[in-house]
VEXFI-725590 format. One record per atom (N, C-alpha, C, O): y, x, z; residue in one letter; atom name. Coordinates in steps of 0.2 Angstrom, whole numbers. Layout:
<atoms>
+-------+-------+-------+---------+-------+
|    py |    px |    pz | residuo | atomo |
+-------+-------+-------+---------+-------+
|     Y |     X |     Z |       a |    CA |
...
+-------+-------+-------+---------+-------+
</atoms>
This chain:
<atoms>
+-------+-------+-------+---------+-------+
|    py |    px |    pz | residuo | atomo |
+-------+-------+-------+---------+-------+
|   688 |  -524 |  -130 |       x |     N |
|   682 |  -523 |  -126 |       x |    CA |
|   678 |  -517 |  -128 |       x |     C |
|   677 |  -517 |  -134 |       x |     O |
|   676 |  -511 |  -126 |       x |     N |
|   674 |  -507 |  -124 |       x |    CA |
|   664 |  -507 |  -124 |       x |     C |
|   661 |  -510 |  -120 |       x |     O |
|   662 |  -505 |  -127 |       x |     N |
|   655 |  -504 |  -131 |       x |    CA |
|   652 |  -500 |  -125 |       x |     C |
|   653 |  -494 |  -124 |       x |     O |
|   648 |  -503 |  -123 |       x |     N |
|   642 |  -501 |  -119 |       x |    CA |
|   637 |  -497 |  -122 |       x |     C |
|   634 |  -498 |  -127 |       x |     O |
|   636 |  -491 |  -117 |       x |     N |
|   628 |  -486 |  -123 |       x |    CA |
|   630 |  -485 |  -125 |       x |     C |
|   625 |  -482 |  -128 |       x |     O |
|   637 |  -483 |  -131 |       x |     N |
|   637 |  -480 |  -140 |       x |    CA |
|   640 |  -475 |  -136 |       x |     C |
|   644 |  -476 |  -131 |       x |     O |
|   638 |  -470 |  -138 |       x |     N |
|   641 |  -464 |  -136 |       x |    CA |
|   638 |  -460 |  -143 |       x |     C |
|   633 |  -461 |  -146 |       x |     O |
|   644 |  -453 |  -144 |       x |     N |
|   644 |  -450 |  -149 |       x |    CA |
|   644 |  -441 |  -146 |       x |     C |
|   647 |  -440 |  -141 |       x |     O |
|   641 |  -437 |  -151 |       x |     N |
|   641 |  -430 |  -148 |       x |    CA |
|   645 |  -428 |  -155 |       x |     C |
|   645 |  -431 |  -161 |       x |     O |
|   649 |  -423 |  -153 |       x |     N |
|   654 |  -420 |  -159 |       x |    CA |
|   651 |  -412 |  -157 |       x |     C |
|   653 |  -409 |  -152 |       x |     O |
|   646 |  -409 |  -161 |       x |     N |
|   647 |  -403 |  -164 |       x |    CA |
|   651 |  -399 |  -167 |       x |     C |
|   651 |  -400 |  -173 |       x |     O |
|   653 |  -395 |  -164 |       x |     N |
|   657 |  -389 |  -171 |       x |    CA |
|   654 |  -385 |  -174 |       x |     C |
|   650 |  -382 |  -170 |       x |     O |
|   652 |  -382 |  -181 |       x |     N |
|   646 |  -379 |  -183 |       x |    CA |
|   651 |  -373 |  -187 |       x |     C |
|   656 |  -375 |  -189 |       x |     O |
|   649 |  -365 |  -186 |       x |     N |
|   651 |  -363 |  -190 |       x |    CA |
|   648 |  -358 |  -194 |       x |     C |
|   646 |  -352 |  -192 |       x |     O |
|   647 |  -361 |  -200 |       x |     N |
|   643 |  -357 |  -204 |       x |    CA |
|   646 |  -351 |  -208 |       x |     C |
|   652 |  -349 |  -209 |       x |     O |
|   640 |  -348 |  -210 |       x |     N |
|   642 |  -343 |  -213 |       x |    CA |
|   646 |  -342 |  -219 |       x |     C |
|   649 |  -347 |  -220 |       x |     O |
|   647 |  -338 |  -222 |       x |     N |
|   649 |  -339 |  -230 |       x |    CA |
|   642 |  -341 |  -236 |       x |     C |
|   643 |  -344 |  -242 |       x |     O |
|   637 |  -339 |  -233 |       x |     N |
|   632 |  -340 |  -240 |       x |    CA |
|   631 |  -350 |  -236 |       x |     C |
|   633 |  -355 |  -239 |       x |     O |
|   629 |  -350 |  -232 |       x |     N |
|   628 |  -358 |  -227 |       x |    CA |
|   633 |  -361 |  -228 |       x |     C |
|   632 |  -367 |  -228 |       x |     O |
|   639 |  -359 |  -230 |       x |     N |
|   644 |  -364 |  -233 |       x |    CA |
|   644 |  -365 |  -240 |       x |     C |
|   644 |  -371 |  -242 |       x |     O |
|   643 |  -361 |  -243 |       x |     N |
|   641 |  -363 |  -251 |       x |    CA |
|   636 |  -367 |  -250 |       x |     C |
|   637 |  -373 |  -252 |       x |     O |
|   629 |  -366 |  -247 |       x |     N |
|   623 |  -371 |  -248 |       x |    CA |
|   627 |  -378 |  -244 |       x |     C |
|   626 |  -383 |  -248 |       x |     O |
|   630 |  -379 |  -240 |       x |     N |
|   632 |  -384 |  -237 |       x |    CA |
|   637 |  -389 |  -243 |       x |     C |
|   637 |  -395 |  -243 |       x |     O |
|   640 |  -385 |  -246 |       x |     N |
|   647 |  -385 |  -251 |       x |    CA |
|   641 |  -391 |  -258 |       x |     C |
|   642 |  -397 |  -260 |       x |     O |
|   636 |  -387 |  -259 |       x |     N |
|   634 |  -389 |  -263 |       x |    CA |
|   630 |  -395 |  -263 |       x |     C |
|   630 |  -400 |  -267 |       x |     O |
|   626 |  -395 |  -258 |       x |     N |
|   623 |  -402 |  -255 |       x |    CA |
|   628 |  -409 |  -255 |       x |     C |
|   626 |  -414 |  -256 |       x |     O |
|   636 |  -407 |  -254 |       x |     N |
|   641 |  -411 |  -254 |       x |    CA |
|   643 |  -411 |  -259 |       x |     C |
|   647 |  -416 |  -261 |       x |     O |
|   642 |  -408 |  -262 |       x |     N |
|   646 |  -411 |  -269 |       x |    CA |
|   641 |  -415 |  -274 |       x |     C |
|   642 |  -418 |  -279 |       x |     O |
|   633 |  -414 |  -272 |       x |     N |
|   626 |  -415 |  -278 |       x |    CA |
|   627 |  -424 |  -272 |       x |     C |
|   624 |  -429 |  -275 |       x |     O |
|   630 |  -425 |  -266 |       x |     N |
|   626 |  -430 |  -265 |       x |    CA |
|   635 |  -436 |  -266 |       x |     C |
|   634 |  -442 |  -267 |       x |     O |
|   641 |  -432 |  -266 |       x |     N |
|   643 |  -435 |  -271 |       x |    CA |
|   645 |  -436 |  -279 |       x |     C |
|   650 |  -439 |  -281 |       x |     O |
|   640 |  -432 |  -282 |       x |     N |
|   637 |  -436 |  -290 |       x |    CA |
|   633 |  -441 |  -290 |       x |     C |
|   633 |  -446 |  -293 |       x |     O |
|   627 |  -439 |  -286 |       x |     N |
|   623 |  -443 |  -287 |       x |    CA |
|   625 |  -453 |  -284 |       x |     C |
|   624 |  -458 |  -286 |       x |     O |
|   629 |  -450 |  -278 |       x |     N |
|   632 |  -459 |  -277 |       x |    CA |
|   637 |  -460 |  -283 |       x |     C |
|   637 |  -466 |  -285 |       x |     O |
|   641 |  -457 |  -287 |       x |     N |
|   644 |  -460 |  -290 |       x |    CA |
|   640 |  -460 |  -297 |       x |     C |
|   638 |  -466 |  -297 |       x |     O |
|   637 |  -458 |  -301 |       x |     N |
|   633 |  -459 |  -304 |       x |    CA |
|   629 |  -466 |  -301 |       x |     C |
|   627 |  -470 |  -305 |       x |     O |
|   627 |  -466 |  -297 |       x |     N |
|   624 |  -472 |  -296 |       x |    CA |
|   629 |  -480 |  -295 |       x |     C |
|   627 |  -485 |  -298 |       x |     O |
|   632 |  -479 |  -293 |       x |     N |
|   640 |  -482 |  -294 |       x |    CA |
|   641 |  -486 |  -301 |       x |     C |
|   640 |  -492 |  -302 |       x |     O |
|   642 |  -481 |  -306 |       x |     N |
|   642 |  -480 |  -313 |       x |    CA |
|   637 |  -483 |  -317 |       x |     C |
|   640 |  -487 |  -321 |       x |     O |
|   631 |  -483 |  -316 |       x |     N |
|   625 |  -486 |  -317 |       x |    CA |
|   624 |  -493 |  -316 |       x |     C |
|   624 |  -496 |  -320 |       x |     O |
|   624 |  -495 |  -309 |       x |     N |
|   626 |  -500 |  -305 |       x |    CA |
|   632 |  -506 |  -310 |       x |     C |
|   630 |  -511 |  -313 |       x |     O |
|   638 |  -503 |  -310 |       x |     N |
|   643 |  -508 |  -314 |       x |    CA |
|   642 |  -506 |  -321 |       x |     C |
|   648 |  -505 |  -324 |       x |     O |
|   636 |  -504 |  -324 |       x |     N |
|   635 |  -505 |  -330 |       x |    CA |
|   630 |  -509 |  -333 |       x |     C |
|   628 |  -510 |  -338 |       x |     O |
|   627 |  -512 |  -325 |       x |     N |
|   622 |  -517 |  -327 |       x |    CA |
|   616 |  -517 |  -325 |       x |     C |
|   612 |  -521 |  -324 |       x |     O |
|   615 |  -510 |  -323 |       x |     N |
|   608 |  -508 |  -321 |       x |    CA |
|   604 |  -512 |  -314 |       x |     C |
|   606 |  -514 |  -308 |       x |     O |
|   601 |  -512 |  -316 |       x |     N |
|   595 |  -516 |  -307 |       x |    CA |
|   598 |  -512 |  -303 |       x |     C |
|   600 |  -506 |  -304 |       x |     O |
|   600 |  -517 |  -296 |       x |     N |
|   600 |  -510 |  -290 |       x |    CA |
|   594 |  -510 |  -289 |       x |     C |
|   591 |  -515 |  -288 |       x |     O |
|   591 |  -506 |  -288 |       x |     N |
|   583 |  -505 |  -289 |       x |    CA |
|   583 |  -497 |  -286 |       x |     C |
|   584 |  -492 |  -289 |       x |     O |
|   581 |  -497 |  -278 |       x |     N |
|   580 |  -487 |  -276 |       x |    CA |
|   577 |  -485 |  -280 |       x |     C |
|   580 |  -481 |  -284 |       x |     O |
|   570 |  -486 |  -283 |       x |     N |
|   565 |  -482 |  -286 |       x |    CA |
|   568 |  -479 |  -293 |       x |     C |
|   568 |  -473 |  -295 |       x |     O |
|   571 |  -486 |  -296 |       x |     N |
|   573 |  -483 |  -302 |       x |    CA |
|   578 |  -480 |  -307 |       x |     C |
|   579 |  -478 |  -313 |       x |     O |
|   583 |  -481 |  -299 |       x |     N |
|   589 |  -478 |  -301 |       x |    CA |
|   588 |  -470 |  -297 |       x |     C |
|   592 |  -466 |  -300 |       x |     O |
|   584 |  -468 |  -292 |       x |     N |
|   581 |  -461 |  -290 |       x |    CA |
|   578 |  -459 |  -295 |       x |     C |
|   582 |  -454 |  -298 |       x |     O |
|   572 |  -461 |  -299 |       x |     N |
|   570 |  -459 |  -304 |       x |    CA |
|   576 |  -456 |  -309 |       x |     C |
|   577 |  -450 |  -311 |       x |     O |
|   580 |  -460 |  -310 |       x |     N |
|   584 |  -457 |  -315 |       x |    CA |
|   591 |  -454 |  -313 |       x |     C |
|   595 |  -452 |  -317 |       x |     O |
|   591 |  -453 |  -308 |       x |     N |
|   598 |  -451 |  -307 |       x |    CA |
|   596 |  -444 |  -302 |       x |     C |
|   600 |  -440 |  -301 |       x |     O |
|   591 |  -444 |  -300 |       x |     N |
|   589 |  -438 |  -292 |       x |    CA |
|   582 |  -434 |  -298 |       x |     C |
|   577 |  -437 |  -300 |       x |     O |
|   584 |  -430 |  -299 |       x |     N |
|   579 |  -425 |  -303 |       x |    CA |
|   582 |  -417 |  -303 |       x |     C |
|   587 |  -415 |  -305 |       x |     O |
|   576 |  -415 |  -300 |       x |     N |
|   575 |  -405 |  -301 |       x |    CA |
|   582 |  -405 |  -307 |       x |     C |
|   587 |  -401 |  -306 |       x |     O |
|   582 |  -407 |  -312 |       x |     N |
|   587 |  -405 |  -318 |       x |    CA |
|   594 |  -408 |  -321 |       x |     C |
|   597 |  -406 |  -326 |       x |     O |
|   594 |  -413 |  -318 |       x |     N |
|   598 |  -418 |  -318 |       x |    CA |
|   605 |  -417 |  -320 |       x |     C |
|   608 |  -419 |  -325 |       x |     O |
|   608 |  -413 |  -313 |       x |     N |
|   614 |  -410 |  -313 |       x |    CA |
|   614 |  -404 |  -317 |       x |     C |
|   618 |  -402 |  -321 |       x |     O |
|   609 |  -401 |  -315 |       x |     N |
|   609 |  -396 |  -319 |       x |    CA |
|   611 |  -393 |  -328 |       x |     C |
|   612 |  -388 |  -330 |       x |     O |
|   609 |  -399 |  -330 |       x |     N |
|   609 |  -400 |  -336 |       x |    CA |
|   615 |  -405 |  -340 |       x |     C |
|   615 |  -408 |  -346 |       x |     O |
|   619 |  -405 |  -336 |       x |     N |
|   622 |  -411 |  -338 |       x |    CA |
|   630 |  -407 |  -336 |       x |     C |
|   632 |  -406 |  -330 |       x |     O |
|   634 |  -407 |  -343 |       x |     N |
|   641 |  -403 |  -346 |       x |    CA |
|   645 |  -404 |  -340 |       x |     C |
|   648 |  -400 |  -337 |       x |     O |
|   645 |  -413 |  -339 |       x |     N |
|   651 |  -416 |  -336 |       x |    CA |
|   651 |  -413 |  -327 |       x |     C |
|   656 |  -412 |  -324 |       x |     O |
|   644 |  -413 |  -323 |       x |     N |
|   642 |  -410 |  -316 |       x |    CA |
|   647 |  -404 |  -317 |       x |     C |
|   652 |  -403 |  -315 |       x |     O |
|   643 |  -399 |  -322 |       x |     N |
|   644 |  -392 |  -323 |       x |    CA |
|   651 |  -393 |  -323 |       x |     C |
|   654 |  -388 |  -319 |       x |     O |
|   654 |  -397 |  -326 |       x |     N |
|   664 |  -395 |  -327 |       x |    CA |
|   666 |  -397 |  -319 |       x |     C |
|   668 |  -392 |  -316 |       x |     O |
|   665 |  -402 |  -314 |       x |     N |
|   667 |  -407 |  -311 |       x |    CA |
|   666 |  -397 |  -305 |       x |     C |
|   671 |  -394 |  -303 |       x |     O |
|   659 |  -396 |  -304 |       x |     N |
|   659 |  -392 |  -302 |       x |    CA |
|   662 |  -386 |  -302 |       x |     C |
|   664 |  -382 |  -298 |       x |     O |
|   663 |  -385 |  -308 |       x |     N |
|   669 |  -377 |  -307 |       x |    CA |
|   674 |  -380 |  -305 |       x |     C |
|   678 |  -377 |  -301 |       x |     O |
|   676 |  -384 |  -307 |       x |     N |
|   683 |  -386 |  -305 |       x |    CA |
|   685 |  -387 |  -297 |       x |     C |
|   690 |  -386 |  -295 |       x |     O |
|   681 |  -389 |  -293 |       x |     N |
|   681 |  -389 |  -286 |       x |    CA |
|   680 |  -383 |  -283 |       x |     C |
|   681 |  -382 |  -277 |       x |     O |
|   675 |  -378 |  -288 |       x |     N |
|   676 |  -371 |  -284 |       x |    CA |
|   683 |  -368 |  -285 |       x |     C |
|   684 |  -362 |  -283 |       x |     O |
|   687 |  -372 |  -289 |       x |     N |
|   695 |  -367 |  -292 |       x |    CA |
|   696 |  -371 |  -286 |       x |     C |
|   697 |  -366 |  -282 |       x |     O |
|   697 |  -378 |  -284 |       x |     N |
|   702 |  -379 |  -280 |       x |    CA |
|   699 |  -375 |  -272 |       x |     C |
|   703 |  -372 |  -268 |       x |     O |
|   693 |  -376 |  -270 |       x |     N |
|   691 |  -373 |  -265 |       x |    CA |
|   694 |  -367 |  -266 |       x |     C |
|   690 |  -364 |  -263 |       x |     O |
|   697 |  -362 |  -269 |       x |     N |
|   700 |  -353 |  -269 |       x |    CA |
|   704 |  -354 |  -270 |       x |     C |
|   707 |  -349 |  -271 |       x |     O |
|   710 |  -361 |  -272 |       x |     N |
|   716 |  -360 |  -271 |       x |    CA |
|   717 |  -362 |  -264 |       x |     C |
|   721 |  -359 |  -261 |       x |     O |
|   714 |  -369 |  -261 |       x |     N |
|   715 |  -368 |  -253 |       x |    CA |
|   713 |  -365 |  -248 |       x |     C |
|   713 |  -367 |  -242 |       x |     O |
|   710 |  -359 |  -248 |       x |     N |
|   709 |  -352 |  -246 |       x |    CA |
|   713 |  -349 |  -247 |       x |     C |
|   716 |  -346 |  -242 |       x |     O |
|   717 |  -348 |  -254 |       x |     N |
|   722 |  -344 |  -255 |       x |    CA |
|   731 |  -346 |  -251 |       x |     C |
|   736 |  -344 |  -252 |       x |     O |
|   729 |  -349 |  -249 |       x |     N |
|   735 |  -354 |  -247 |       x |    CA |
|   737 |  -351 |  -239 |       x |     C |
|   741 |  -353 |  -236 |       x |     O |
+-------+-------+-------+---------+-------+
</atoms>
């Protein structure tokens, strides 16, 4: 049966190269921050927005933290190896 009203619009966007790093990087912080919450979650913690954002969404978070930093160079080796391809 066939959905009345849903209709979808498909943009194509083409960003630049600095607009693609900032977009690159929004997608990779917003998948840490889910798995890290993931993480959290099946270790017991409350699902609780406030105080799983508190701890997990902060100005330093990633920044500071070894395991982002590795996870992250590593997807910029694989993103210039499938450029180089």
């Amino acid at each position: 049966m066939k959905a009345k009203g849903v209709k979808a619009l498909k943009i194509k966007i083409r960003p630049t190269v600095q607009q693609r790093k900032i977009l690159d990087d929004w997608i990779n912080t917003s998948n840490y921050v889910y798995n890290k919450t993931v993480e959290e979650i099946n270790q017991g913690h409350a699902i609780n927005f406030i105080t799983l954002r508190d701890k997990l969404v902060t100005r330093n978070t990633k920044k500071n933290n070894a395991q982002y930093q590795e996870l992250t160079d590593q997807i910029k080796q694989l993103q210039q190896q499938k450029h180089a391809l």
